[in-house]
LOVOVO-682418 format. One record per residue: residue number from 0; x, y, z of N, C-alpha, C, O in turn; residue in one letter. Coordinates in steps of 0.1 Angstrom, whole numbers, plus 2048, in hexadecimal, padded with zeros to 3 digits. Example, Ala and Ser with C-alpha at 12.3 -4.5 7.8 and 13.67 -1.06 7.14 Angstrom:
[node 0 [884 7C7 84E] [87B 7D3 84E] [884 7DF 84E] [88E 7DF 855] "A"]
[node 1 [880 7EA 847] [889 7F5 847] [881 800 84F] [886 80B 850] "S"]
***
This chain:
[node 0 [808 7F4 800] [800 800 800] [809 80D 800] [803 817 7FC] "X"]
[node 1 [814 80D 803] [81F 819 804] [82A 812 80C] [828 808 812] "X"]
[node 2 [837 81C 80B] [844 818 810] [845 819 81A] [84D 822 81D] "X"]
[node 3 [83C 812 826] [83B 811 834] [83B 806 834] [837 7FF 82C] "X"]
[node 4 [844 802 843] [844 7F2 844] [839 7F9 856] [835 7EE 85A] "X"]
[node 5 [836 7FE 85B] [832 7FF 869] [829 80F 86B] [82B 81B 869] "X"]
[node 6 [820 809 86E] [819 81A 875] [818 816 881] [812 80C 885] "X"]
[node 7 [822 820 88E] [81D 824 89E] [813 82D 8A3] [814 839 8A3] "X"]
[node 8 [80A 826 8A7] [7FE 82C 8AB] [802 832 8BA] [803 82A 8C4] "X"]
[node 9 [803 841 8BC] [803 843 8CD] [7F2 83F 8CD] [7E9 83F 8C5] "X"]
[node 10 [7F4 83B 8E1] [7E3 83B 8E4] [7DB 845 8E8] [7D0 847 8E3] "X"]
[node 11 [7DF 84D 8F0] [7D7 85A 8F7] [7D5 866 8EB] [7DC 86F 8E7] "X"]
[node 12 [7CF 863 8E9] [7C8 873 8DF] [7CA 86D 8CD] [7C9 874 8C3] "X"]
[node 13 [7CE 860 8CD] [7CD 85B 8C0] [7C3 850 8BE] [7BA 850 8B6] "X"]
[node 14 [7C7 845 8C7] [7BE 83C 8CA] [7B1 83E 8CF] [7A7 83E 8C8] "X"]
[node 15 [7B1 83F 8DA] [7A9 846 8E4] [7A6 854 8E9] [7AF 85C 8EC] "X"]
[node 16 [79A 856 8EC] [799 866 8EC] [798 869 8FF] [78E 86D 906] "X"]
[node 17 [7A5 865 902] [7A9 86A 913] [7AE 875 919] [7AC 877 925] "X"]
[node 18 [7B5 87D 90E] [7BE 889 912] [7B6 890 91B] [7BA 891 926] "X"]
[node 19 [7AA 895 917] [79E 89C 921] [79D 895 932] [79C 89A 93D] "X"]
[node 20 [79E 886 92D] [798 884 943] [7AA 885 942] [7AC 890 948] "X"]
[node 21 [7B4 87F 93F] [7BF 87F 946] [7C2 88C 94E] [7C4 88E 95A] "X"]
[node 22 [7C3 897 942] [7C4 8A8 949] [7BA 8A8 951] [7C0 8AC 95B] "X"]
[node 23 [7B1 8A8 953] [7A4 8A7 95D] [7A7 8A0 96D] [7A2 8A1 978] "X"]
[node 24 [7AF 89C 969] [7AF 893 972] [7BF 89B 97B] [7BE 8A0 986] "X"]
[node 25 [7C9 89A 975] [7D5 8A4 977] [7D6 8AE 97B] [7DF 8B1 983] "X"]
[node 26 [7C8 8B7 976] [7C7 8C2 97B] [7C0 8C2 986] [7BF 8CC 98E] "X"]
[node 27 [7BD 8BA 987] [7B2 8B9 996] [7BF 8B5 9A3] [7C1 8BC 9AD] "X"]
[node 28 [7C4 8AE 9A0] [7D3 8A9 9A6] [7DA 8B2 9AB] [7E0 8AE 9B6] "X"]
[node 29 [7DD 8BD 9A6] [7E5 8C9 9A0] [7DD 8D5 9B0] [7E2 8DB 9B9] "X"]
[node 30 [7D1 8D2 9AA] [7C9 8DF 9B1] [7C9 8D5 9BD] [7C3 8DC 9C6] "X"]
[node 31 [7CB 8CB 9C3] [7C7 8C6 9CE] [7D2 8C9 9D5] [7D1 8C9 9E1] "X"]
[node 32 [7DA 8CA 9D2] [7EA 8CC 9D9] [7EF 8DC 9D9] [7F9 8E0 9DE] "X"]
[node 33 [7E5 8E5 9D2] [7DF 8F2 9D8] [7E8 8FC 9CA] [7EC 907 9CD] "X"]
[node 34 [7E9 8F7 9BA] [7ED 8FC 9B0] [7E3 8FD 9A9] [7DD 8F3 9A4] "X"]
[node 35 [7DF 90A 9A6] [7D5 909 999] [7DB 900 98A] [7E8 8FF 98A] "X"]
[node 36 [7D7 8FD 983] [7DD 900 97B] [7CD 8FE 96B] [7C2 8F9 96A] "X"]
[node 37 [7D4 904 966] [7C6 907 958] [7C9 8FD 950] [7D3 8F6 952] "X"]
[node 38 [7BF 8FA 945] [7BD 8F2 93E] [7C6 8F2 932] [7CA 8E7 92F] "X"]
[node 39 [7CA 8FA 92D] [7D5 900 921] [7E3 8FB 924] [7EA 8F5 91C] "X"]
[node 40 [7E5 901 934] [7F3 902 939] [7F4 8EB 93A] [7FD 8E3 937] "X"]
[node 41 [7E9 8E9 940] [7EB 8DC 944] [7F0 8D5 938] [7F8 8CC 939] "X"]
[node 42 [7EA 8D9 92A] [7EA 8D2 91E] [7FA 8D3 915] [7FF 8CC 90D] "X"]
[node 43 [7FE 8DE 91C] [80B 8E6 916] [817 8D9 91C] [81F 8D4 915] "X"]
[node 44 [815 8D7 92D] [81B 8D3 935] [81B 8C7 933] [827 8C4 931] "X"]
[node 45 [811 8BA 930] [812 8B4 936] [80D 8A3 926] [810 897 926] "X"]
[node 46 [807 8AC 91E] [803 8A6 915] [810 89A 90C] [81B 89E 909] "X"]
[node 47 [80B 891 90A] [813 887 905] [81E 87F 90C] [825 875 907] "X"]
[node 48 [81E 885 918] [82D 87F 921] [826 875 92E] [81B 876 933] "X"]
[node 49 [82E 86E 92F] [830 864 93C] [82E 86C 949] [832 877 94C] "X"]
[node 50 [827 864 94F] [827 864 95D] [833 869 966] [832 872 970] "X"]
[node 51 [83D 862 962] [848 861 967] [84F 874 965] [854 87D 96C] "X"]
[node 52 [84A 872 956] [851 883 954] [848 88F 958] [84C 89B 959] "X"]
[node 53 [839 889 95A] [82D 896 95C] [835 897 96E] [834 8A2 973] "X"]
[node 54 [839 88E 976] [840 88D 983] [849 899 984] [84B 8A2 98B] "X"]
[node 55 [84E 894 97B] [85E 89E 97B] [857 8AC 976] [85E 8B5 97A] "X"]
[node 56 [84C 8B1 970] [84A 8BE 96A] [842 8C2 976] [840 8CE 978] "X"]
[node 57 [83E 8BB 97E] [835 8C0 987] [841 8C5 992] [841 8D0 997] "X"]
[node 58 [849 8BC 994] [853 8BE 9A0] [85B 8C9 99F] [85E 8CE 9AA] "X"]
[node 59 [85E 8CE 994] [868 8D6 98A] [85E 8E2 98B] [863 8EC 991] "X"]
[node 60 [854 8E4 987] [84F 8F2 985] [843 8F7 98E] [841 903 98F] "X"]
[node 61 [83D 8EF 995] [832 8F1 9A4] [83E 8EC 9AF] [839 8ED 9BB] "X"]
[node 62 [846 8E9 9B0] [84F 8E4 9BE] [841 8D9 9C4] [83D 8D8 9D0] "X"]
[node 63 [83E 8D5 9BC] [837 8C6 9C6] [838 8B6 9C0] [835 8AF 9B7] "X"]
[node 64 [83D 8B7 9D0] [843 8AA 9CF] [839 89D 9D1] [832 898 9DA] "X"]
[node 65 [83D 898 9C4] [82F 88C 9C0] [837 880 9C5] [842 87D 9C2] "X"]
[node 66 [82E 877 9D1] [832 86E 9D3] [82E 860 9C8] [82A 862 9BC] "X"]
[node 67 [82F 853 9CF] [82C 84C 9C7] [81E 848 9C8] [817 843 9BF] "X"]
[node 68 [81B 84B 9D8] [80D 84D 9D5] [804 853 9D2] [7F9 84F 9D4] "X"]
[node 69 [808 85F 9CD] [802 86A 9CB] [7FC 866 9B8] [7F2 86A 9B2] "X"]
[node 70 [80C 85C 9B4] [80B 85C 9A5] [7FE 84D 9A6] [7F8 84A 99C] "X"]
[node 71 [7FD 846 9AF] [7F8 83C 9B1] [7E9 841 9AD] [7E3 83C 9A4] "X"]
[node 72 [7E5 84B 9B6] [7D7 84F 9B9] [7D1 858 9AB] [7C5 857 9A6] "X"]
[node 73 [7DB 85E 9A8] [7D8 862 995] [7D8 858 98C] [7D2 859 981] "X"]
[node 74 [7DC 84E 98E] [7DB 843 985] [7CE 839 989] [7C8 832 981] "X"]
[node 75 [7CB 83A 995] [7BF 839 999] [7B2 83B 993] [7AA 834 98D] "X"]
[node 76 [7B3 848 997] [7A6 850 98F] [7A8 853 985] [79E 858 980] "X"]
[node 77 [7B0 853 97D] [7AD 84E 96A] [7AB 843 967] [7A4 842 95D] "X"]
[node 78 [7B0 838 96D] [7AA 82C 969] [797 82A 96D] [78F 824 967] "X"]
[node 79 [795 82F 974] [787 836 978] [77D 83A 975] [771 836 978] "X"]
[node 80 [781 845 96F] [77B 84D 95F] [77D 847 955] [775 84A 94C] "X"]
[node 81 [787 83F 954] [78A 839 942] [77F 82A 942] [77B 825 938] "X"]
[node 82 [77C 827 94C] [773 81B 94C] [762 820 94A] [759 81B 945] "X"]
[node 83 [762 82E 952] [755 830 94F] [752 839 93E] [749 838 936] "X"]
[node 84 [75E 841 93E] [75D 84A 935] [765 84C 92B] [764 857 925] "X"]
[node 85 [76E 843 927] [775 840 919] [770 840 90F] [764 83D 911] "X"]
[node 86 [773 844 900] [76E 842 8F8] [778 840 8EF] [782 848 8F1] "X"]
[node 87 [77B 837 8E1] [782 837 8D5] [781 844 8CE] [777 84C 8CF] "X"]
[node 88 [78B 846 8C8] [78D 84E 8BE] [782 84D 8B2] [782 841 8AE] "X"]
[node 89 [77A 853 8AC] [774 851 8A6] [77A 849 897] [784 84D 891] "X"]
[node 90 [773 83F 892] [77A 838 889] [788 831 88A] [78C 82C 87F] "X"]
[node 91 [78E 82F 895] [799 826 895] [79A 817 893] [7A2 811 88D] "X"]
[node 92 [78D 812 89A] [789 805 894] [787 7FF 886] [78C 7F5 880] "X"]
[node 93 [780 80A 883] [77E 804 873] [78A 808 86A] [78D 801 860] "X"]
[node 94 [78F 810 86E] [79A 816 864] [7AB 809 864] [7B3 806 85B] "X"]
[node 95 [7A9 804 871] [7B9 7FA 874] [7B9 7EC 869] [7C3 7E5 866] "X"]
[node 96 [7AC 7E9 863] [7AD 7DE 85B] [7B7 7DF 84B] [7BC 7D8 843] "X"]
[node 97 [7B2 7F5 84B] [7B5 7F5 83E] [7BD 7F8 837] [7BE 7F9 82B] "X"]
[node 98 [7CB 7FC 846] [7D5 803 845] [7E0 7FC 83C] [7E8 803 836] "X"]
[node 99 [7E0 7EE 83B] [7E9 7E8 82F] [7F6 7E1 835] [7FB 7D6 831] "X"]
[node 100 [7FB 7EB 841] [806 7E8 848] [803 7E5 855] [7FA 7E9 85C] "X"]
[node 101 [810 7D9 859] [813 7DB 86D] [80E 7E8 871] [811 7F2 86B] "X"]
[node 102 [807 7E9 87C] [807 7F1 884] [808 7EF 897] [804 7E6 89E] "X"]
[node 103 [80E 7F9 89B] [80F 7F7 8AE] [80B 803 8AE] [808 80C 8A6] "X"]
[node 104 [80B 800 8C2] [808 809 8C9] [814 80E 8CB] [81D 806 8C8] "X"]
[node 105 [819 81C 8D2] [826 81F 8DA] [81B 82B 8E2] [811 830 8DD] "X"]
[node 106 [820 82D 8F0] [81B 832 8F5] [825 835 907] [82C 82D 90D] "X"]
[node 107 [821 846 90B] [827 849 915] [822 842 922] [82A 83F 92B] "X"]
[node 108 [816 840 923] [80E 839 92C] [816 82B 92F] [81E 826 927] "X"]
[node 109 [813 823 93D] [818 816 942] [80A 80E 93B] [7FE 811 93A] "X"]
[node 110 [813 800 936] [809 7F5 932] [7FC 7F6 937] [7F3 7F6 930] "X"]
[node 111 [7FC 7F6 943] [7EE 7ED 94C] [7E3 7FE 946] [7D7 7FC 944] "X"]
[node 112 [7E8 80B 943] [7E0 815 93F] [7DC 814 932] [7D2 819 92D] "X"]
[node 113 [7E4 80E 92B] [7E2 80E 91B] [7DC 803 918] [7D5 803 90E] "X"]
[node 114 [7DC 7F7 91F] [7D4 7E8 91F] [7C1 7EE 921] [7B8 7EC 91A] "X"]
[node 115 [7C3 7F4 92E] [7B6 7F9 931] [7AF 805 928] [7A3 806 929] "X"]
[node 116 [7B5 80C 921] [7B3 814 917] [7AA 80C 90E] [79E 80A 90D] "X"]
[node 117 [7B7 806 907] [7B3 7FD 8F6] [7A4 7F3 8FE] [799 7F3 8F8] "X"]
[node 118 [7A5 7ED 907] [79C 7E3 90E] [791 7EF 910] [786 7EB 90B] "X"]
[node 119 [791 7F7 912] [781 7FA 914] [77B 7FF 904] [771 7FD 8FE] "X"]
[node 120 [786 807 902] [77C 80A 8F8] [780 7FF 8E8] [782 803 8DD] "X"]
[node 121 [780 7F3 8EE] [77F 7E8 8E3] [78C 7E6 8D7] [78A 7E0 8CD] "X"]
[node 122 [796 7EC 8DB] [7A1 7EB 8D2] [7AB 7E0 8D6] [7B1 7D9 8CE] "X"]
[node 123 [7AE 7DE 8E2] [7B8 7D5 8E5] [7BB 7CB 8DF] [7C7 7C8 8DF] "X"]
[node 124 [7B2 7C0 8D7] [7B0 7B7 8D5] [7BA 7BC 8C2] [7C0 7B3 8BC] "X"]
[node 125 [7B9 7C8 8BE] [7C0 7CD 8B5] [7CC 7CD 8B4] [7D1 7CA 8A9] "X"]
[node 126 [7D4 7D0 8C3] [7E2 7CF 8BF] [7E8 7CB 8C8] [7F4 7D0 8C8] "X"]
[node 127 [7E3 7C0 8D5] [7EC 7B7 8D8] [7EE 7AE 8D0] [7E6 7A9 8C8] "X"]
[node 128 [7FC 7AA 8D1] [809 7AF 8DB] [80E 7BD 8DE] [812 7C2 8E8] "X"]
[node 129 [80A 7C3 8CB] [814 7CF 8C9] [812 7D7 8CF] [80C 7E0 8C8] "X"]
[node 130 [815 7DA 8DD] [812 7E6 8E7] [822 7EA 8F0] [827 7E3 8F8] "X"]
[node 131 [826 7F6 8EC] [831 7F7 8EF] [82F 805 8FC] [825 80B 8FE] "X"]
[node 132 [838 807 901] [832 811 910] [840 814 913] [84B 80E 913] "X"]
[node 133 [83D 826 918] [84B 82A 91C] [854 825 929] [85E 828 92F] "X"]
[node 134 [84A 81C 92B] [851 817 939] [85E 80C 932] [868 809 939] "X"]
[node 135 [85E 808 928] [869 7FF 921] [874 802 91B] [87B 7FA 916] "X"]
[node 136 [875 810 91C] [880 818 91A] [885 821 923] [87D 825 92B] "X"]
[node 137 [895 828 923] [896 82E 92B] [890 83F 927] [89A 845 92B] "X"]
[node 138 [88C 844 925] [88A 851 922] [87C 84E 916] [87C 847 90C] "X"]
[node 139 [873 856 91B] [867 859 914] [868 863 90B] [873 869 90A] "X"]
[node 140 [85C 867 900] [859 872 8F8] [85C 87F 905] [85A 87F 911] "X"]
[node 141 [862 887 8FC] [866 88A 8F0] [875 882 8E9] [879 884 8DE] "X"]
[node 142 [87B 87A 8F3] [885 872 8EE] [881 865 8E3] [877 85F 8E7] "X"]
[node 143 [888 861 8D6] [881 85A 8D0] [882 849 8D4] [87E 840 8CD] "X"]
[node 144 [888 845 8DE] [88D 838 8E6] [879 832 8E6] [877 826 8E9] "X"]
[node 145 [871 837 8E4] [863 82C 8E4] [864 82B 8D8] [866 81F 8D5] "X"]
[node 146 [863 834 8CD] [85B 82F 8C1] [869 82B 8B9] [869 82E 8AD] "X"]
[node 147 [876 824 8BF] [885 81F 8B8] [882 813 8BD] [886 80A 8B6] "X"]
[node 148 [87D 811 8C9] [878 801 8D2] [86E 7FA 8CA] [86D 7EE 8C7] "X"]
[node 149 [865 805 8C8] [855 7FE 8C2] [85B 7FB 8AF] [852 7F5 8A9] "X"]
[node 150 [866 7FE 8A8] [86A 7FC 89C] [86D 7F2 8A0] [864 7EA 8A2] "X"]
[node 151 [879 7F0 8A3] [885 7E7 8A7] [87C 7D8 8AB] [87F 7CE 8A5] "X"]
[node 152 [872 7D9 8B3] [868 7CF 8BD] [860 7C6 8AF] [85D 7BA 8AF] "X"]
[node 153 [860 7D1 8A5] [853 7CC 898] [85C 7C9 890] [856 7C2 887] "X"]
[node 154 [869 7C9 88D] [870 7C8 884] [874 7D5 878] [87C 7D4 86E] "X"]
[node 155 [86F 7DF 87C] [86D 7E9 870] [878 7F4 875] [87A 7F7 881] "X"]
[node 156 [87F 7F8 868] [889 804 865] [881 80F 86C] [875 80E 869] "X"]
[node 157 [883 817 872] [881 821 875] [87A 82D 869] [870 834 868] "X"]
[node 158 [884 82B 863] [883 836 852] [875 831 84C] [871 838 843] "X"]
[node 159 [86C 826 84F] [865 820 845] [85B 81F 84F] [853 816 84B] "X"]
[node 160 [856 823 85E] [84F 827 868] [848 835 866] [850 83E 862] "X"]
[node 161 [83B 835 868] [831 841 86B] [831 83D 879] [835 833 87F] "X"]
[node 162 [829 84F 880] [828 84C 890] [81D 856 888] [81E 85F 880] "X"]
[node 163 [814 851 88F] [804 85D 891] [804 85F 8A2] [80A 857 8A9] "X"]
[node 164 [7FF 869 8A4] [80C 870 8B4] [801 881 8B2] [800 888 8A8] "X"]
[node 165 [7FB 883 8BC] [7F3 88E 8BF] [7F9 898 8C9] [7F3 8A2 8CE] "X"]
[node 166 [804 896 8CA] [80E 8A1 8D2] [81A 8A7 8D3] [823 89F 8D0] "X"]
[node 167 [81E 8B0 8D5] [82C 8B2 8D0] [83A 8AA 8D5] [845 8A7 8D0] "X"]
[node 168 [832 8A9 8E3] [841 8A1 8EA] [83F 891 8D9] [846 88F 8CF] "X"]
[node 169 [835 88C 8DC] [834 881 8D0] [838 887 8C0] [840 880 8B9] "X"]
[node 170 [836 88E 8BE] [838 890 8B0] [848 897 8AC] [84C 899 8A1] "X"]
[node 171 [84F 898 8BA] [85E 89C 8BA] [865 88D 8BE] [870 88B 8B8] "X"]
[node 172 [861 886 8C4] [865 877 8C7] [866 86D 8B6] [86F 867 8B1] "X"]
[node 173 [85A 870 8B0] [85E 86A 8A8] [862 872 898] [860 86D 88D] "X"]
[node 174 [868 87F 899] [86F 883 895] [87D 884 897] [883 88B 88F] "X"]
[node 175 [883 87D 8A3] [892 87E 8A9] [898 86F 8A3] [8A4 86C 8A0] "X"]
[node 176 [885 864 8A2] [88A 85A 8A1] [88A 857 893] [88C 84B 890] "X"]
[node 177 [888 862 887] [88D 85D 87B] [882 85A 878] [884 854 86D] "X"]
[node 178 [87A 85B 879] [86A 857 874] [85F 860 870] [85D 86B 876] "X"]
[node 179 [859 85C 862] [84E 866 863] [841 868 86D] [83F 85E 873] "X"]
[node 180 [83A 872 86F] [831 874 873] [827 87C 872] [827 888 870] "X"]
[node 181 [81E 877 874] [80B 881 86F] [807 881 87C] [807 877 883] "X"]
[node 182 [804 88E 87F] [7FD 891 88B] [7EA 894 88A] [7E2 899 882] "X"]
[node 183 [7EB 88D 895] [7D8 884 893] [7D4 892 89F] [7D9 894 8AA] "X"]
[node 184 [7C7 89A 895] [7C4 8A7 89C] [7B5 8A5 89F] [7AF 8AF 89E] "X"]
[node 185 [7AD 89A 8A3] [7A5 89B 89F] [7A0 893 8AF] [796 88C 8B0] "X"]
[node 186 [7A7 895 8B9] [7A0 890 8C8] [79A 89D 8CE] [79E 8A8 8CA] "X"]
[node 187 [792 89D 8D6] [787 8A5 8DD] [794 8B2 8E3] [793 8BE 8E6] "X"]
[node 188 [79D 8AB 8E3] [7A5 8B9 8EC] [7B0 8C3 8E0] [7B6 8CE 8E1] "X"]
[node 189 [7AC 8B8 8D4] [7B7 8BF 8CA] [7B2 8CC 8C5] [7B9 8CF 8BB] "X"]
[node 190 [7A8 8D4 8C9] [7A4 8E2 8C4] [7AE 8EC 8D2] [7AF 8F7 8CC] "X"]
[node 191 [7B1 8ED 8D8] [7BA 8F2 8DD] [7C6 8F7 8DA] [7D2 8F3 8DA] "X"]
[node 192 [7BE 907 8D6] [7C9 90D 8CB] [7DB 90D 8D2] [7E3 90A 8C9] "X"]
[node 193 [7E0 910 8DA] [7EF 90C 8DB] [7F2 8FE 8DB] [7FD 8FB 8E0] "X"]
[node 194 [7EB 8F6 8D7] [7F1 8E8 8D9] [7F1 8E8 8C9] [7FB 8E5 8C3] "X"]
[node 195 [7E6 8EC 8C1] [7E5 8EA 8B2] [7F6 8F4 8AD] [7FE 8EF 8A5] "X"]
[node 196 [7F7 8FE 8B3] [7FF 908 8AD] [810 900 8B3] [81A 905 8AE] "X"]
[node 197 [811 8F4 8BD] [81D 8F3 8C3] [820 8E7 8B7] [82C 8E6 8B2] "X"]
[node 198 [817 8DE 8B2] [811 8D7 8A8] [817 8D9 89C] [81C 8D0 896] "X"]
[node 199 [816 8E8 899] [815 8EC 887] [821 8EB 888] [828 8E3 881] "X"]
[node 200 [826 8F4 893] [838 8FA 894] [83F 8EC 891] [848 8EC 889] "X"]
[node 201 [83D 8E4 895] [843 8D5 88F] [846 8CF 884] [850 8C8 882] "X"]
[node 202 [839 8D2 87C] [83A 8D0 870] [83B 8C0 86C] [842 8BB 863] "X"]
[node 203 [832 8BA 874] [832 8AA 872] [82E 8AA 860] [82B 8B4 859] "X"]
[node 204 [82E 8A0 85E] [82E 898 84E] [824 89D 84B] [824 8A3 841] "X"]
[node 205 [817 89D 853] [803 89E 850] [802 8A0 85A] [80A 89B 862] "X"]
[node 206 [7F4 8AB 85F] [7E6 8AB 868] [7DD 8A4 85C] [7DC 8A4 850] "X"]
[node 207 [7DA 8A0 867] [7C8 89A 866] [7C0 89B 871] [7C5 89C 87D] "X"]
[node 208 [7B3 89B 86D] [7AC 8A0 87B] [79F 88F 879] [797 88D 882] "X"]
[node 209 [79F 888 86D] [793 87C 86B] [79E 876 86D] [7A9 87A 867] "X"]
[node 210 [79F 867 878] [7A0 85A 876] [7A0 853 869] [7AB 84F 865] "X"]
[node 211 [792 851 860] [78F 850 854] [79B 853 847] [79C 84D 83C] "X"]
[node 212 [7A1 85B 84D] [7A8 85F 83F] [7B5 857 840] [7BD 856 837] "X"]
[node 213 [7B8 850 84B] [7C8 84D 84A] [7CA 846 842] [7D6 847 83E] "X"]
[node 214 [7C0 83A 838] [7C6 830 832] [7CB 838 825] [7D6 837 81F] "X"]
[node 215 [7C4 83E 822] [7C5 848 813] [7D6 84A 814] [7E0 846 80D] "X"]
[node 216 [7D2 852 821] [7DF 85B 820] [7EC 854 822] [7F6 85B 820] "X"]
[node 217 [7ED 84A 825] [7F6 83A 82C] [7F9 83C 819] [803 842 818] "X"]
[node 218 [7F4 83A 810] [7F7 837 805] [800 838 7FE] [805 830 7F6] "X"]
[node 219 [802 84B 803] [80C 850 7FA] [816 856 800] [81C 861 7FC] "X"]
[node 220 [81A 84C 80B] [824 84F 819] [82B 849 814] [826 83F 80E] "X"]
[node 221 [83B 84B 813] [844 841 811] [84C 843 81A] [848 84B 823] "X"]
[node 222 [85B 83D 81A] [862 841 826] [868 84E 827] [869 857 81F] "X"]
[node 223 [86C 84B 832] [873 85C 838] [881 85D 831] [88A 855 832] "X"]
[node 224 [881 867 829] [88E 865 824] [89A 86A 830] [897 870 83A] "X"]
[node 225 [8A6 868 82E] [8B5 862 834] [8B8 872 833] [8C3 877 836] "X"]
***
């Protein structure tokens, strides 16, 4: 279908439409330990990265010190909300049969978050095994060590890999790692004009804002040139 051997699917804001309860949930976190913080600023901060690194930005620019159970009790109550109130990305189901090529997951989230993701809202069954998580590397997005694991894991050149990736830390991860990428604009939180504008400044391969359109567009993708 084109000179791709692999498409990496991130999950939060590609797969699944979460980015809304996670920040919801953050920010509630945030304000309970006595930091405002807004919806814009949360999205700027925090969007696309690990747990492990939203720790360190929290520690680093509010001076509060997140324990482990503090990260416990946030992972808590999103797994909470994602059982009652998850939803798929509109069209990802129908669209994964027609893509032509391998595809995985890579994502900043720990397994047991992204298992329960694809599992509720009916995808899992799509791409286990291929579920890769920044806990299996040393350094997360914006470093490209997940989507060089998730090639390497599938067998595929890096050069000859798409990443669809709805954030900048993601859409710089798999631009470090030699790979093309289309940024998927089209989740409930992706109208958020500084996140669209931190977006453009990147200048990934494609926006798209339809699900629907990727196979088309898969077509006339070839590899990343050297």
């Amino acid at each position: 279908m084109s000179g791709l051997d692999l498409v990496i699917f991130d999950c939060d804001g590609v797969l699944v439409d979460s980015e809304p309860i996670s920040i919801a949930v953050l920010i509630d976190a945030v304000a309970a330990a006595g930091v405002p913080l807004d919806e814009q600023t949360a999205y700027e901060l925090f969007l696309g990265k690990s747990m492990a690194t939203i720790r360190q930005i929290i520690e680093a620019d509010f001076g509060l010190a997140m324990t482990d159970g503090h990260l416990d009790e946030i992972r808590a109550e999103i797994f909470r909300r994602f059982k009652a109130e998850l939803k798929p990305i509109a069209g990802v189901a129908a669209i994964l049969p027609r893509l032509g090529v391998p595809y995985c997951v890579a994502s900043s989230s720990q397994p047991e978050r992204i298992r329960l993701s694809l599992q509720v809202t009916g995808l899992l069954d799509r791409f286990e095994p291929h579920i890769y998580s920044a806990t299996m590397v040393s350094r997360g997005k914006p470093f490209p060590d997940l989507f060089l694991h998730a090639a390497r894991s599938m067998g595929a050149e890096p050069a000859r890999c798409l990443v669809i990736e709805d954030s900048p830390a993601g859409i710089l991860a798999a631009e470090r790692a030699g790979m093309r990428v289309f940024a998927f604009t089209g989740g409930s939180h992706a109208g958020e004009g500084v996140l669209q504008g931190a977006i453009e400044q990147l200048k990934p391969d494609r926006l798209f804002a339809d699900m629907d359109e990727l196979p088309s567009l898969l077509a006339g993708t070839g590899p990343k040139a050297g």
